[in-house]
N, C-alpha and C positions, 0 to 999 in steps of 0.2 A: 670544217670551220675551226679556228684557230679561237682557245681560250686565253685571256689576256688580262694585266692588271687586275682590276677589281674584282672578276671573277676569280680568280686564283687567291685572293683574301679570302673569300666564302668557304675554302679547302678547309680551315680552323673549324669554323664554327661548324659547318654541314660532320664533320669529321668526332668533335670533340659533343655534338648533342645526339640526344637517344635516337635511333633510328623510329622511323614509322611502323606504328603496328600496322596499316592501312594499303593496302596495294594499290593505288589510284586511279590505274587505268581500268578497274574491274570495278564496273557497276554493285557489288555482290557483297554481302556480310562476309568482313575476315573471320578466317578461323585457323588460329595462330599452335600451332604446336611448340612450346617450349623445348628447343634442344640449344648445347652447353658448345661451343667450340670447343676447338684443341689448343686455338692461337697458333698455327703453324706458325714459322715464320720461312723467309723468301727461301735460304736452301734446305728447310724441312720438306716446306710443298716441292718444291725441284725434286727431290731423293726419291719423294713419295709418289710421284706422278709417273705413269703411264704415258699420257703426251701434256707438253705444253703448247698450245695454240689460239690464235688470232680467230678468231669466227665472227660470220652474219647469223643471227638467227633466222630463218626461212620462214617460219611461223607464229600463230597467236598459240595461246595457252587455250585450250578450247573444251568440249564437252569431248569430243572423237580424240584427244591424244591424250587425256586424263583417267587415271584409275582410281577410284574415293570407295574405298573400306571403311571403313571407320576415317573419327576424325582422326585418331592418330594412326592412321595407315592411307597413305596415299602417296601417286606420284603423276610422272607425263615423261610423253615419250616426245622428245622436241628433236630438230631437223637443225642442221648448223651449217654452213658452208666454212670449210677451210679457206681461210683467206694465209696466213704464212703457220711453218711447222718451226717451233723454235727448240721444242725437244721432243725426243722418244727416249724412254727406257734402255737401257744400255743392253739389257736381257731380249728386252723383245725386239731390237734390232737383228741378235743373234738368233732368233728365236724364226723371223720372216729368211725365207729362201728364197723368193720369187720378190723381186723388188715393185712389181704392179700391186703386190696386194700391202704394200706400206702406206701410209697414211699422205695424202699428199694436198696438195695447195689445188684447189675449186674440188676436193672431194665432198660429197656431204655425208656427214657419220650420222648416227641418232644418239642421245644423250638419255638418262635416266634421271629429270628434274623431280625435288623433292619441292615439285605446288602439282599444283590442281584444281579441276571448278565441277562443281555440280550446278543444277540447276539455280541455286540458293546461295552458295558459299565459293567464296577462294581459299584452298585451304596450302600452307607453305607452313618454313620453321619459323623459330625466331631469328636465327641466324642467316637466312636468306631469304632473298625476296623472288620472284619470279622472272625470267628474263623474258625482252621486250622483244617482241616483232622488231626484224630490221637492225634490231638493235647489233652494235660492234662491242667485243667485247674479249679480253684475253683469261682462257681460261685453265684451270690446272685440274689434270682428268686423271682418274682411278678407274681399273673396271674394279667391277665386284664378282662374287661365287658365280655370277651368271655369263659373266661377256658383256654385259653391261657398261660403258662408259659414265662413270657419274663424276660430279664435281666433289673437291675433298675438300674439308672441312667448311662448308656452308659458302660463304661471301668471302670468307679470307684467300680463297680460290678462285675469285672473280676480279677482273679490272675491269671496269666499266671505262673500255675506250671514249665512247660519246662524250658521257659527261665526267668527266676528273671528278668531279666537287662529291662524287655519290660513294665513292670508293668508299671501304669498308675500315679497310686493313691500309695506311698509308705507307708503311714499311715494307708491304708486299709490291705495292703501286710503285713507289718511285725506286724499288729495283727493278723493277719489269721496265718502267720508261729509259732508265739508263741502260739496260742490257738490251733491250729488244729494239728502241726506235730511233736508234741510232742520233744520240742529244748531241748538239753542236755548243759549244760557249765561248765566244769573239769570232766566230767564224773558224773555230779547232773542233775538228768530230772528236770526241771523247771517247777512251776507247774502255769498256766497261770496267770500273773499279766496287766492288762488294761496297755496299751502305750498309749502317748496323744502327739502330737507335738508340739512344744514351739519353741519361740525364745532363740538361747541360753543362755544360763545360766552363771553367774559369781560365779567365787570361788568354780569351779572343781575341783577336782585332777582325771585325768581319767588312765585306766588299759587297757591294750589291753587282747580281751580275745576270742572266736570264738566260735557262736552258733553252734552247729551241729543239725541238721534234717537229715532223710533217703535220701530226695530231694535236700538238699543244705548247704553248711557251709558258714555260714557271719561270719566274722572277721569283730570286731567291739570295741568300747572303752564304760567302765560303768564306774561310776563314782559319788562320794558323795560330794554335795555341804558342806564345812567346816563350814557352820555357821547355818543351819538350819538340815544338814544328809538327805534333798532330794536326790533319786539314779536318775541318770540320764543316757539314752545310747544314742552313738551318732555315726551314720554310715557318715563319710566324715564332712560336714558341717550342718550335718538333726538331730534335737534334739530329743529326746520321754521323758517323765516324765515317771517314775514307782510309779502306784497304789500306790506300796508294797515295802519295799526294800528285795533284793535277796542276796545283797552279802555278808552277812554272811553264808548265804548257802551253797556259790558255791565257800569258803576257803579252 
């Protein structure tokens, strides 16, 4: 289902207020372990990722795929279905000889999430929340000393395809919707141009205009700075620079 107008206003506010200590869908007392992000941003996690991919979660968060140590030691071992592969490591492509045993589209991997539940408690960071049953979701994956697939640097390595408005990291999100879901604007597919966040910019003239994706439509404003022809897009009060400029394109 397609998010549209008013929804896509909420992207601000959901975006620029303090996240939930509260995991919602778990009946259970949180118990929140304080960890610091890195702030990746979109080609740090790319660099740093092992795979970039599109996943179903297969499963709930349960007592049977949770390990609870302590409260500051815990994880779960969660089930994912590959739904598309947008990157592999340059190395471990070199690295596979046998192209069966590559990561592939309806594979299911297992993931090493930092939540968990005991009888009493959901225990997660602060920097991430749990992911959902069913839930769709683009993720940016590290292994660790073990073989482990984990997600890097907390929620700044999650796009929460479902719901846009939950995203963490917006810088990360509307690089992933430009580069991966192939956005159309006047009926031009776009063809990926790098976004970078700025402070805003003087000496816009901006246009209202609406990305479309399969997944979602941002209404949104571009826009050429008058004395240098920098494009600029700008969701609410949230700036991106463009690589490249577009809008001769999408005339």
């Amino acid at each position: 289902m397609k998010l549209k107008g008013i929804l896509v206003l909420l992207v601000l506010i959901v975006l620029s207020s303090c996240r939930s200590v509260v995991a919602p869908e778990f009946d259970l007392n949180p118990v929140v372990k304080n960890e610091t992000s890195n702030d990746l941003k979109y080609e740090e996690l790319k660099d740093e990722s092992e795979l970039v991919v599109r996943v179903k979660v297969l499963d709930k968060l349960t007592l049977a795929n949770s390990v609870v140590r302590t409260k500051y030691s815990f994880y779960s071992l969660r089930n994912v279905e590959i739904l598309d592969v947008y990157h592999i490591k340059e190395e471990t492509n070199k690295e596979v000889t046998n192209k069966e045993e590559t990561v592939q589209v309806e594979d299911v991997i297992e993931i090493k999430e930092a939540a968990a539940i005991d009888a009493s408690n959901v225990y997660y960071t602060s920097n991430h929340m749990p992911l959902v049953e069913n839930g769709e979701y683009v993720l940016f994956l590290d292994k660790n000393d073990n073989g482990d697939y984990v997600i890097l640097d907390g929620d700044n390595g999650v796009v929460n395809v479902d719901n846009i408005i939950n995203n963490q990291n917006i810088e990360v999100m509307v690089n992933v919707l430009f580069e991966y879901f192939k956005p159309v604007i006047n009926n031009v597919e776009i063809d990926y141009v790098p976004l970078t966040l700025v402070d805003q910019p003087k000496n816009v003239k901006y246009e209202r205009i609406t990305v479309k994706t399969k997944q979602v439509d941002i209404p949104l404003r571009i826009g050429q700075q008058t004395s240098t022809n920098q494009e600029y897009i700008t969701i609410g009060n949230i700036y991106f620079e463009l690589e490249e400029p577009i809008l001769e394109k999408i005339k």
